[in-house]
C-alpha positions as CSV (number, residue, x, y, z in Angstrom):
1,X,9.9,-23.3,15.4
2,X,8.2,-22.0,18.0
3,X,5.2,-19.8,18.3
4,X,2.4,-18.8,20.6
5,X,-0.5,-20.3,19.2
6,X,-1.6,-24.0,17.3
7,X,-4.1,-22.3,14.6
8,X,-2.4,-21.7,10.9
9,X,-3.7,-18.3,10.1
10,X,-6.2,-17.7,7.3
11,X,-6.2,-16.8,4.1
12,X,-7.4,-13.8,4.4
13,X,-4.9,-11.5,3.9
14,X,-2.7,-13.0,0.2
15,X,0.5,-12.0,-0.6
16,X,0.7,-9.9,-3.3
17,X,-2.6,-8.2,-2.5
18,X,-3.0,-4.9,-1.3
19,X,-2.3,-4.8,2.7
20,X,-5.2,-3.6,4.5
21,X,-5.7,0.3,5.5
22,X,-5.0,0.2,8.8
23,X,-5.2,3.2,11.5
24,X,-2.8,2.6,14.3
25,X,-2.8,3.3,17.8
26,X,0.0,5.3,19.4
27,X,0.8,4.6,23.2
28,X,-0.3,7.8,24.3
29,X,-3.7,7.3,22.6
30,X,-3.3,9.1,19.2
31,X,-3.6,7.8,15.8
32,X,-1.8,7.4,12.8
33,X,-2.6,6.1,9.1
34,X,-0.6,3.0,7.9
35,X,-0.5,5.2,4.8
36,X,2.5,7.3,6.6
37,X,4.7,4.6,5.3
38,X,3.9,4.7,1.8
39,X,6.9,4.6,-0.1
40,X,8.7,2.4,2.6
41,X,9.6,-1.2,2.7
42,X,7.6,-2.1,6.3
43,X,8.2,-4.7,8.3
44,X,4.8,-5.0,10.5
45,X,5.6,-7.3,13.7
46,X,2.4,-8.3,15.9
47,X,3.7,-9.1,19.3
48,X,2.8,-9.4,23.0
49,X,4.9,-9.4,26.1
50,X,3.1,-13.3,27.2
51,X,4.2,-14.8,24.1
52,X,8.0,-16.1,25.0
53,X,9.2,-16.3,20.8
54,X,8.1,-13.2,20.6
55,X,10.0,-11.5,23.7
56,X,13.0,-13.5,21.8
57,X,12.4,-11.8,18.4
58,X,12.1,-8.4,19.0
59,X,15.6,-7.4,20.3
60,X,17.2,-8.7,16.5
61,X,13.8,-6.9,14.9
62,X,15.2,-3.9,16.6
63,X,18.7,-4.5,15.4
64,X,17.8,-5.2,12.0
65,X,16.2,-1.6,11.9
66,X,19.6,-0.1,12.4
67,X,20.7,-1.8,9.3
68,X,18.2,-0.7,7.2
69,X,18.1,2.6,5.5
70,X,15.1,4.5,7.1
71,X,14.2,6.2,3.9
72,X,13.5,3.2,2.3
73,X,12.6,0.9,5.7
74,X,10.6,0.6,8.5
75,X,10.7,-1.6,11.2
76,X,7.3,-1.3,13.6
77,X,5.3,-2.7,16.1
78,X,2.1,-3.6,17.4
79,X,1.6,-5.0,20.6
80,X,-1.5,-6.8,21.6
81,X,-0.9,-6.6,25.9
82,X,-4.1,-5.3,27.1
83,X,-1.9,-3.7,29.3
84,X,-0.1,-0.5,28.0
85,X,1.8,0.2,30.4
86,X,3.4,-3.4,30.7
87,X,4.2,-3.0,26.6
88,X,5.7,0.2,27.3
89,X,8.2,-1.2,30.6
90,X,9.2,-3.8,28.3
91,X,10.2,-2.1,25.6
92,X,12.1,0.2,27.5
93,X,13.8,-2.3,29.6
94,X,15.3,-4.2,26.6
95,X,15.9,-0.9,24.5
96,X,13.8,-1.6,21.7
97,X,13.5,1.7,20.1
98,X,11.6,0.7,16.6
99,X,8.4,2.5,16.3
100,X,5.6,0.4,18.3
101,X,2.2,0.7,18.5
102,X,-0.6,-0.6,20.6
103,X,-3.9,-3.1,19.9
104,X,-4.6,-3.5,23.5
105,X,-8.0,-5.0,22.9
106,X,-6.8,-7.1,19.8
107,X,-9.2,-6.1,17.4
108,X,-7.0,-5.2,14.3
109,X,-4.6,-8.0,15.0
110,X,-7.8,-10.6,15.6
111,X,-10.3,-9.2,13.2
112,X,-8.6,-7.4,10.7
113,X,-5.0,-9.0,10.7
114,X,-6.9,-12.8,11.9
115,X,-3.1,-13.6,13.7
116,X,-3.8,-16.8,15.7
117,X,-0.4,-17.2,16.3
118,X,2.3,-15.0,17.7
119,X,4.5,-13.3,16.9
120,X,3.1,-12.5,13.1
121,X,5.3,-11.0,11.0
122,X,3.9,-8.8,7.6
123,X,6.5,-7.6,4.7
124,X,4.6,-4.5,3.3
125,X,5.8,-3.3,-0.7
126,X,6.2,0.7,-0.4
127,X,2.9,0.7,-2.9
128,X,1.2,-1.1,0.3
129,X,1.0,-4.7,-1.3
130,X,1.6,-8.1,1.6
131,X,4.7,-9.2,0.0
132,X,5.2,-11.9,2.8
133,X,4.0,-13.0,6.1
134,X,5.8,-14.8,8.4
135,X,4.3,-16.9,11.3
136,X,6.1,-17.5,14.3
137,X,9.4,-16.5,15.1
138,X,12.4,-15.8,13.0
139,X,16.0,-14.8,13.6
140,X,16.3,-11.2,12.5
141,X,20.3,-11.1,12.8
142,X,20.7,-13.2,9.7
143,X,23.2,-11.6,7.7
144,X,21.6,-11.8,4.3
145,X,18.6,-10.1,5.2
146,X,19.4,-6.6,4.7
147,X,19.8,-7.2,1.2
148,X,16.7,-9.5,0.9
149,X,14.8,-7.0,2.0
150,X,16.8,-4.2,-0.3
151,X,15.6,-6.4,-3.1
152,X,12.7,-6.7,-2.1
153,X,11.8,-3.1,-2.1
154,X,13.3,-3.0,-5.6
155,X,10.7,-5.3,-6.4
156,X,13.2,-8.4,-6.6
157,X,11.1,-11.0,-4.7
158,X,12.9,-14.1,-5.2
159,X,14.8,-14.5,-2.3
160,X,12.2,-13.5,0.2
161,X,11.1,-16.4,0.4
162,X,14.4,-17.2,2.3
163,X,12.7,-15.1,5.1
């Protein structure tokens, strides 16, 4: 496996713990609550257009979204490019049209999330609890995840740790 980065992360953030309350950044500068997708399976990915795995990843996050119900799923983004507008080209140029948001000086993803290594992956319960987090990258286009993840928001856990 592959990742941007050396560090394991910390152990900060536990699965099975509540996920922290984050307020996201929008690309056009406006803010939303994490708490918008209470009631949703989430599937956080933290992400940058230097890291190479992640570049690789996103395109099977994106079509793993369209396999998911999005009453019961999401599928978003944050991008840590200090660079907006460089996020924004890329997205657009590999049609990746999950929901993404921006971290363009790091801060959640660093301080908050403490990623060391890219991409970062968090499965979020639809009460808000870190079922699982994944470091480094992972093939989204395996067939069995849909239904993983269908347990998962069922509350079935076992075979998420498959993921």
């Amino acid at each position: 496996m592959v990742s941007c980065g050396q560090a394991p992360p910390p152990d900060a953030l536990v699965e099975g713990r509540r996920f922290p309350a984050l307020t996201l950044t929008n690309f056009d500068g406006s803010h939303e609550s994490m708490e918008q997708y209470r009631g949703k399976l989430v599937v956080l990915n933290v992400w940058a257009t230097w890291c190479a795995p992640c570049r690789q990843e996103l395109p099977g996050l994106d079509r793993l979204r369209h396999k998911l119900d999005p009453e019961r799923f999401s599928v978003i983004g944050l991008s840590v490019d200090a660079e907006r507008d460089i996020a924004l080209e890329f997205l657009h140029e590999r049609g990746i049209t999950f929901k993404s948001y921006q971290d363009t000086d790091a801060a959640l993803a660093q301080r908050v999330l403490e990623i060391r290594v890219y991409p970062d992956t968090f499965i979020i319960s639809p009460e808000g609890v870190l079922l699982k987090r994944i470091v480094g990258e992972r093939d989204w286009d395996r067939p069995e995840l849909p239904a993983i993840l269908d347990e998962a928001a069922d509350g079935r856990l076992e075979r998420l740790q498959d993921v």
